[in-house]
N, C-alpha and C positions, 0 to 999 in steps of 0.2 A: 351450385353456388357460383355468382360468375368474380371474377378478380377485383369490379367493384367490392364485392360484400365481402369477400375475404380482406383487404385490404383498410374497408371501416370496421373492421371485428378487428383487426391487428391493434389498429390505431387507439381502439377505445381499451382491447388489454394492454396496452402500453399503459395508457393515461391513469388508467385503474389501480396497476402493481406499481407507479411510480412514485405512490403516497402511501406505500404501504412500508410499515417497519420492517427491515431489515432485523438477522442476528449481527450478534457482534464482527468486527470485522478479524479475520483468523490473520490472514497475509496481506503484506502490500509491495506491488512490483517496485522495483527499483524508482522508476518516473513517480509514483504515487509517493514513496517515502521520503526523495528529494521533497517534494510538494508541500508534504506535512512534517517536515521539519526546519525546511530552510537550509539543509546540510549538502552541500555539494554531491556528485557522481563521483570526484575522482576523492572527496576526504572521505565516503562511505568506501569506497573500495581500499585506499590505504588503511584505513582502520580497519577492514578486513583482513586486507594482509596481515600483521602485527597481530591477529587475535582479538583484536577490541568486538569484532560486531563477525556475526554468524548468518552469512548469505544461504539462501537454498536453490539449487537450478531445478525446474521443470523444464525439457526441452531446451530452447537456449532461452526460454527466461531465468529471469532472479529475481528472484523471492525475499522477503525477510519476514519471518515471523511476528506479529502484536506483540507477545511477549518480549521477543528476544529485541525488538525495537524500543521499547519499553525500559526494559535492562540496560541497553545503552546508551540511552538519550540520561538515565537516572546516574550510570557511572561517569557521568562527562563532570569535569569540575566544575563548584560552585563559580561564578563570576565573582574574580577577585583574590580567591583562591588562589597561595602558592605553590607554583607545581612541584 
C-alpha cells in the first residue's frame, strides 16, 4: 500500500468515527472544564484549595471528574442568594 492510500484510508476513518456517538463524557481536563463552564483556572484551583472541588493528576495533567464537576457547579449559590 503506497502512503497515498494509507493516507485516504486515514482521512475517510477520520470522517467516518467523527459522526459517530460517543459514551458519555467520564473526565475533563482543566482547559475543557474552564470551557464548559465559564469558571476561571485560578477560582477552580482556589476552590480546590478550600475543598470546594476535587481535582485528579494523571502525569502532570488535571483532571476533574463529570460527577464531581457536576457536584460543584450544583453546590455553588443560587444567584441572589445570601451567603
Amino acid at each position: 500500500m503506497t502512503d497515498d492510500h494509507y493516507n485516504h484510508l486515514r482521512e475517510l476513518l477520520e470522517w467516518v468515527l467523527r459522526d459517530l456517538p460517543r459514551g458519555p463524557k467520564l473526565a475533563y481536563t482543566l482547559k475543557e472544564a474552564i470551557a464548559a463552564t465559564g469558571i476561571g483556572k485560578t477560582s477552580l484551583y482556589d476552590d480546590q484549595a478550600a475543598g470546594r472541588l476535587e481535582m485528579r493528576k494523571r502525569g502532570s495533567s488535571t483532571i476533574i471528574l463529570t460527577e464531581e464537576l457536576q457536584r460543584y457547579l450544583a453546590a455553588l449559590p443560587a444567584f441572589g442568594a445570601l451567603p
